[in-house]
C-alpha positions in Angstrom: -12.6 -12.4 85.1 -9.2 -12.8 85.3 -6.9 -12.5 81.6 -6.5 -15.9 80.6 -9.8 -16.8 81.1 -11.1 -14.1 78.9 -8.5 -15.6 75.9 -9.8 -18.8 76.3 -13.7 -17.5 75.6 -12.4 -15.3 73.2 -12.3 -17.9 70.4 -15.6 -19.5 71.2 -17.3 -16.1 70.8 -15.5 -15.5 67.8 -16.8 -18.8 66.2 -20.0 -18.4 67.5 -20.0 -15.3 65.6 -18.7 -16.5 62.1 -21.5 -19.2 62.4 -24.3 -17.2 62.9 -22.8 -14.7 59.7 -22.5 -17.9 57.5 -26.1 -18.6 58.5 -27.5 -15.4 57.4 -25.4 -15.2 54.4 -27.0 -18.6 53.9 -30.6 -17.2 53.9 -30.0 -13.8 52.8 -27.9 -14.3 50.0 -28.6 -11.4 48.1 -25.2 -9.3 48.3 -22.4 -7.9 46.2 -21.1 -11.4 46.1 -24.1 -12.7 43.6 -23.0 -10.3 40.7 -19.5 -9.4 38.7 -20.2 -5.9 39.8 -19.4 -3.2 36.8 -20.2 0.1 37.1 -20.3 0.9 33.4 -22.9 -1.8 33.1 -26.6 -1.8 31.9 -28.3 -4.7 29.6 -28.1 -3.3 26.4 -32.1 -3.7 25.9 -33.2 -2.4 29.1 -35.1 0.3 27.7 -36.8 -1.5 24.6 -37.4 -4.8 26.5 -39.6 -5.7 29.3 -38.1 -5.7 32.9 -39.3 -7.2 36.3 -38.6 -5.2 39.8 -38.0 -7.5 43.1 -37.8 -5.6 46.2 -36.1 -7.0 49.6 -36.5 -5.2 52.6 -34.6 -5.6 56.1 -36.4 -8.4 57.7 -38.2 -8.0 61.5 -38.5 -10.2 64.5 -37.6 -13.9 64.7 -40.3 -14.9 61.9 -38.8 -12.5 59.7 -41.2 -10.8 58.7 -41.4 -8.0 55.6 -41.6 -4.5 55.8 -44.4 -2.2 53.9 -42.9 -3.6 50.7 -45.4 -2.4 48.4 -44.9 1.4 49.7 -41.4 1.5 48.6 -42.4 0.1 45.0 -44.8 2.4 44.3 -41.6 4.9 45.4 -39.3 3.5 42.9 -41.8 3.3 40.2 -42.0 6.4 39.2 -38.3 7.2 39.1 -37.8 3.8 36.9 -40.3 4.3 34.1 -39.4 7.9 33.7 -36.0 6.5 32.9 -37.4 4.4 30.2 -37.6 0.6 32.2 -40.9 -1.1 31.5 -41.5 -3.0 35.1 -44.3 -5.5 33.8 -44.5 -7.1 37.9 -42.7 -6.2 40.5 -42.4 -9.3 43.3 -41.1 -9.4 46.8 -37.6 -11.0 46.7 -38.0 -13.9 48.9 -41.3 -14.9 46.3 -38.8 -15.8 44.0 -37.6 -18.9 45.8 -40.1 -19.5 48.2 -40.9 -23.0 46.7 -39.9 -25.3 43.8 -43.7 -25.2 42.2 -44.1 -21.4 42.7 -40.4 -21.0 41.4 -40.9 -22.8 38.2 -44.5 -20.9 37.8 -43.3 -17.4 38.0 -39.9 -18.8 35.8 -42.6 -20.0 33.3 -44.4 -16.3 33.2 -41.8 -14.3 32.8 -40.7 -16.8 29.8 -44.1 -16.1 28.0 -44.2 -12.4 29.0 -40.5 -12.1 27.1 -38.9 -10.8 30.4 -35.0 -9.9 29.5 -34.4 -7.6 32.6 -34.1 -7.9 36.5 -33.7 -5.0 38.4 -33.9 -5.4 42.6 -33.9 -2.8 44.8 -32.7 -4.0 48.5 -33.5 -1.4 51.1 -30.6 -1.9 53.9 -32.4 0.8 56.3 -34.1 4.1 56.0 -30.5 5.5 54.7 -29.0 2.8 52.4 -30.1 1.5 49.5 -28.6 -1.0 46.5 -30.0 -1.3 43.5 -28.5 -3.6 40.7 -29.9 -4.4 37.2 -28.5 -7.2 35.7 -30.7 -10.0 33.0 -33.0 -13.0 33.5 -31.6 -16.2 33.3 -34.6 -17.7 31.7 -35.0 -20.4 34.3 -36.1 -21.7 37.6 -32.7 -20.1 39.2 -33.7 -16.3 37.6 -29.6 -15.5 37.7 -26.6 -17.4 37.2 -24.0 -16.7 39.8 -21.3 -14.2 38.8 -23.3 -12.6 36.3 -22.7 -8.8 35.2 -24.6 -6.5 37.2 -24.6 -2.8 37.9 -25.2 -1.6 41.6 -26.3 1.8 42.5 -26.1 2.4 46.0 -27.7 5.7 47.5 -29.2 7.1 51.1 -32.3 7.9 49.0 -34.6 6.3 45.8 -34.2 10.0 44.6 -31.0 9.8 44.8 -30.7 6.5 43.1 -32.9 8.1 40.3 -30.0 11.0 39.7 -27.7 7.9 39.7 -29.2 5.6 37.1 -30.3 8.6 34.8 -26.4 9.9 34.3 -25.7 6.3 33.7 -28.4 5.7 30.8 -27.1 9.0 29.5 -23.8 7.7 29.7 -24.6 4.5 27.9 -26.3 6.5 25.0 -28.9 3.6 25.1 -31.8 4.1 22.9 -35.6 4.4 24.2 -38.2 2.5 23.0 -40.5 1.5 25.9 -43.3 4.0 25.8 -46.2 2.2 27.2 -45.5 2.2 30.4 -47.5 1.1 34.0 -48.5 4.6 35.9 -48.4 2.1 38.8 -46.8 -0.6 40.1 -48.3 -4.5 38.9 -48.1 -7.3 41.4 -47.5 -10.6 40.0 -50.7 -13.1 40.7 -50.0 -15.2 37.7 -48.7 -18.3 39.3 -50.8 -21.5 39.0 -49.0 -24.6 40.8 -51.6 -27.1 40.6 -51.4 -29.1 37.0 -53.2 -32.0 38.0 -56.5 -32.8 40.4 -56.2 -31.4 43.9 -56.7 -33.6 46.8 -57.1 -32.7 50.1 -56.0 -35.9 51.7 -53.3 -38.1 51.3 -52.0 -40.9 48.2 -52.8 -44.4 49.2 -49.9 -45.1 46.6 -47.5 -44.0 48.8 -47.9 -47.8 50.7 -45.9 -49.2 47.5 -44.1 -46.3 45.6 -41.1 -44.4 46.6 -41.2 -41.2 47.8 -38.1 -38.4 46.4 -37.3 -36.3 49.0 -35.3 -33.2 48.0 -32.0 -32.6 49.7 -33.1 -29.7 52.6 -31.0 -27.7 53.8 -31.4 -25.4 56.5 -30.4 -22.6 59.2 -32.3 -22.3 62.4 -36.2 -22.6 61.6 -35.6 -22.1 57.8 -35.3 -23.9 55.0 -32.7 -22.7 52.5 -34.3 -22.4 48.9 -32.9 -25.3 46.7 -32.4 -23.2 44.1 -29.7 -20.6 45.2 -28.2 -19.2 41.7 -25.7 -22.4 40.7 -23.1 -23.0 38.5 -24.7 -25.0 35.2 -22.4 -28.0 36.4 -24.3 -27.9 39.8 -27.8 -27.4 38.7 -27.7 -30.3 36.2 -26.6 -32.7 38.4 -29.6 -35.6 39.9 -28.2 -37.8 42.2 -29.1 -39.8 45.2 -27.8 -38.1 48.2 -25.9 -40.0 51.5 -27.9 -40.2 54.8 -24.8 -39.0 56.0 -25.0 -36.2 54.3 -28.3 -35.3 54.7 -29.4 -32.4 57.5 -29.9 -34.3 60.7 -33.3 -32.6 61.5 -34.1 -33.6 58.1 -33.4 -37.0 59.0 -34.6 -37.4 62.3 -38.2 -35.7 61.1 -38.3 -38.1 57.9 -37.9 -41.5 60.8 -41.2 -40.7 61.5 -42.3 -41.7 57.8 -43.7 -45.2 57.7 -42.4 -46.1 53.8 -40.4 -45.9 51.1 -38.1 -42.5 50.8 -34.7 -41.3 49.3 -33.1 -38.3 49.3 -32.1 -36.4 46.0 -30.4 -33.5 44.7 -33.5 -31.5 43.7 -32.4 -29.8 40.3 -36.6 -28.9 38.8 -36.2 -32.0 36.5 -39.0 -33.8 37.7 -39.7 -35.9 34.8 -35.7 -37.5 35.4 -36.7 -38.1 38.8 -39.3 -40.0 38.0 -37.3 -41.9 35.2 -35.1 -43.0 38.3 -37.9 -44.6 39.8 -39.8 -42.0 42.4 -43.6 -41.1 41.1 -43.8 -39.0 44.2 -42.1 -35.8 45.3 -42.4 -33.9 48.7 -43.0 -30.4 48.0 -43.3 -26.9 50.1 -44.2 -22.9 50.0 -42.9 -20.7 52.1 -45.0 -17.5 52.5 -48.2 -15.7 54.4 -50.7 -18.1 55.1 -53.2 -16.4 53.1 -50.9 -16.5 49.7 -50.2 -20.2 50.3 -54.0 -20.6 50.9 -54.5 -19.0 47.9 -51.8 -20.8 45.6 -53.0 -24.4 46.8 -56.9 -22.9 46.6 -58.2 -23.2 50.0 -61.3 -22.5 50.3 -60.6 -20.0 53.8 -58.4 -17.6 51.9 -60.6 -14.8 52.9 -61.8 -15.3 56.6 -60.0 -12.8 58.9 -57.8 -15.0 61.1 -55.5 -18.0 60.1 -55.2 -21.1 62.0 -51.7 -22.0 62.7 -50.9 -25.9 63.0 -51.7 -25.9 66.9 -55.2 -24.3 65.9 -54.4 -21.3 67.5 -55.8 -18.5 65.8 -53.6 -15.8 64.9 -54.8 -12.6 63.6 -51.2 -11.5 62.2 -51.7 -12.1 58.2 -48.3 -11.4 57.6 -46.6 -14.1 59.1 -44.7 -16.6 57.2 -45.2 -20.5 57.6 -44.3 -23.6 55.8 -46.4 -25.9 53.8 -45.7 -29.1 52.5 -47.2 -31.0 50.4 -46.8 -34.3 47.9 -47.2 -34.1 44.3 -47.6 -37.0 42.1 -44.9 -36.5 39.2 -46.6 -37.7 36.0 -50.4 -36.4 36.5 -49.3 -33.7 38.2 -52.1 -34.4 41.2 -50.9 -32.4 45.1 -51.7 -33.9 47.9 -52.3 -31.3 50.5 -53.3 -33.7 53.6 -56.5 -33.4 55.1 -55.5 -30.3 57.4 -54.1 -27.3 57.4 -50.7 -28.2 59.1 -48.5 -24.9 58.0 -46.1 -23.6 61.0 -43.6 -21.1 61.3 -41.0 -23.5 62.2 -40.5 -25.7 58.6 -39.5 -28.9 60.8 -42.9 -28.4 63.1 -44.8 -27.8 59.5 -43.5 -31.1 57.9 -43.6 -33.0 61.6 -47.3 -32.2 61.6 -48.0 -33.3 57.9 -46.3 -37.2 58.5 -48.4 -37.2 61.9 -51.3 -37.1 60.4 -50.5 -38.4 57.7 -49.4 -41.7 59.4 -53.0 -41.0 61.3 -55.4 -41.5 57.7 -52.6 -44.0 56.3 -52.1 -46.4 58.6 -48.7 -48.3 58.0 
C-alpha cells in the first residue's frame, strides 16, 4: 500500500478506535474515573456498620456473559470478615442497574437493612484485581460520582487481604462487627411487582399516554439510566427532543400505534405521572431465569429457556431484555401475553409492540 494511502486510513482507524473505547467506557463504567481515589481512605464505620460486596468480572463473548462470579465471592469472603467488614449480600455488579424496578428494590433493601458501606471487587484477569470501598448513597444511583473511595489493586485476593489489613491497622479503626456470615449471602430480596400482574396488555393504552424513558444505548445494549449523576442531573424531569432521542429508539417506537413521549427518566414516577403519563415502559436486563423469576413466571424452573424466536436455548446464563409496561398509580405490569425477551434489547422491545399491536388492535 503505498505511504500516502496508509496516512489517509490512519485517521479512520484511529476514530474507529476512540469510538468503540467511548462505547465500552459507556457500558462498563466502573473505573478509577467513578471515585476521588485516596489511598488513606476507609468509611469511618466500616467495621461497626453493615456493608454490601458487588463483584464484576471480565465479560465473555458478544452477549457478555459473567464469569463463575460466585466462586470468587466465596474467595473474598473470608479475607473481608476476618478484617472486621460485615458483607450482609454480596450482588453481581451489573444487578445493580439492570432495570429501574429492580434498581429501586435493591435501593429500598439496603435502606431497611441500614447498609452504610459498598465495597466491589473487579477482577480485570486471573492477575489483576481492584478493589475500592467507598459508602452507599442511599438511593436508586448507590454512588454519587466523584465520591471518596479507596482502591486496592493486587495480582491476588490474598494479596489484597495483606493490603487492606495494614490499612485498617493504619486507620486505628475500631471493631465492632462480630456476627459475621461464614459464607457469602446472595441477595433475593427484590420484589418489583406492587400492583396486580397481568400477563397481557392495558386496553388504556388506546387513550392514555405512554412515558417512554430516554434510552440510550451502544451496540445491542442499553445503557442503565441511572449511571452515578450529579444531584443537578438526577433531579431533572423533562420532555426530551425527538431529535435528541437514539434513532433505533425512535425508529423501534414508529411501530407503536398511540400516544408516547420521551422523558428524562430520574425514579420519580409519581412526578411523571403528575405531568400527565399513567403509563411507563419498563425493562430487566439479566438471565432469563432471574427475570422469570422477578416478574414470576410460572417456567422459572424447566431446563431450557425460550428465546423470542422460540428457539430453545439450553444456555441459562445468557442475558436478554425484557420490557414491560407498568401502570404508575396502582402499580399493575403488564408483561404481554408472551415471553418476548432477546439478547438484542431493540429485537426484545420490537417483539413486545408486535404483538402487542397483534391483541390491541389500533
Amino acid at each position: 500500500m503505498p505511504a500516502m494511502q496508509s496516512l489517509k486510513i490512519l485517521p479512520i482507524i484511529l476514530i474507529l478506535f476512540i469510538f468503540k473505547v467511548q462505547g465500552q467506557e459507556n457500558t462498563n463504567f466502573l473505573n478509577d474515573k467513578l471515585f476521588t481515589l485516596d489511598d488513606n481512605y476507609l468509611p469511618d464505620g466500616l467495621l461497626k456498620t453493615k456493608s454490601i460486596v458487588l463483584i464484576k468480572m471480565p465479560e465473555t463473548g458478544v452477549d457478555h456473559k459473567r464469569g463463575n462470579w460466585k466462586k470468587l465471592a466465596k474467595e473474598i469472603h473470608g479475607y473481608i470478615v476476618t478484617r472486621g467488614i460485615d458483607p450482609v449480600w454480596y450482588f453481581y455488579f451489573d444487578d445493580i442497574y439492570a432495570g429501574p424496578d429492580l434498581s429501586k428494590s435493591i435501593a429500598n433493601s439496603l435502606i431497611t437493612r441500614e447498609i452504610e458501606n459498598v465495597v466491589i471487587l473487579k477482577m480485570i484477569n486471573e492477575r489483576s484485581y481492584d478493589l475500592y470501598i467507598t459508602t452507599f448513597n442511599k438511593d436508586e444511583y448507590f454512588f454519587k460520582h466523584g465520591q471518596k473511595s479507596v482502591k486496592i489493586h493486587a495480582i491476588t485476593t490474598a494479596q489484597i487481604n495483606r493490603n487492606l489489613a495494614r490499612l485498617i491497622d493504619r486507620k486505628d479503626l475500631i471493631r465492632e462487627n462480630l456476627m459475621v456470615l461464614d459464607a457469602p449471602e446472595y441477595y433475593n430480596q427484590a420484589s418489583l411487582i406492587r400492583g396486580k400482574r397481568f400477563q397481557q396488555y392495558a386496553v388504556d393504552l388506546k387513550l392514555d399516554k405512554l412515558a417512554i424513558p430516554d434510552l440510550k444505548s451502544s451496540g445491542n445494549t442499553l445503557i442503565p439510566v441511572n449511571l452515578p449523576a450529579s444531584p443537578n442531573d438526577k433531579n431533572k424531569l423533562s420532555t426530551v427532543d425527538s431529535m435528541q432521542v437514539s434513532p433505533d429508539l425512535q425508529s423501534t417506537l414508529k411501530q407503536y400505534p398511540y400516544n408516547y413521549d420521551f422523558l428524562r427518566y430520574n425514579f420519580d414516577e409519581q412526578a411523571i405521572r403528575k405531568k400527565g403519563y399513567p403509563f411507563v415502559l419498563l425493562w430487566l436486563h439479566n438471565t432469563a431465569p432471574m427475570i422469570q423469576s422477578l416478574l414470576k413466571y410460572p417456567t422459572v424452573n424447566e431446563g431450557a429457556i425460550k428465546t423470542s424466536n422460540q428457539n430453545k436455548v439450553e444456555d441459562r446464563e445468557l442475558l436478554v431484555y425484557k420490557f414491560y409496561i407498568k401502570h404508575i398509580y396502582t402499580g399493575d405490569v403488564y408483561l404481554g401475553t408472551t415471553w418476548d425477551a432477546d439478547t438484542n434489547w431493540q429485537k426484545a422491545l420490537q417483539n413486545h409492540i408486535e404483538q402487542f399491536n397483534k391483541i390491541i388492535k389500533p
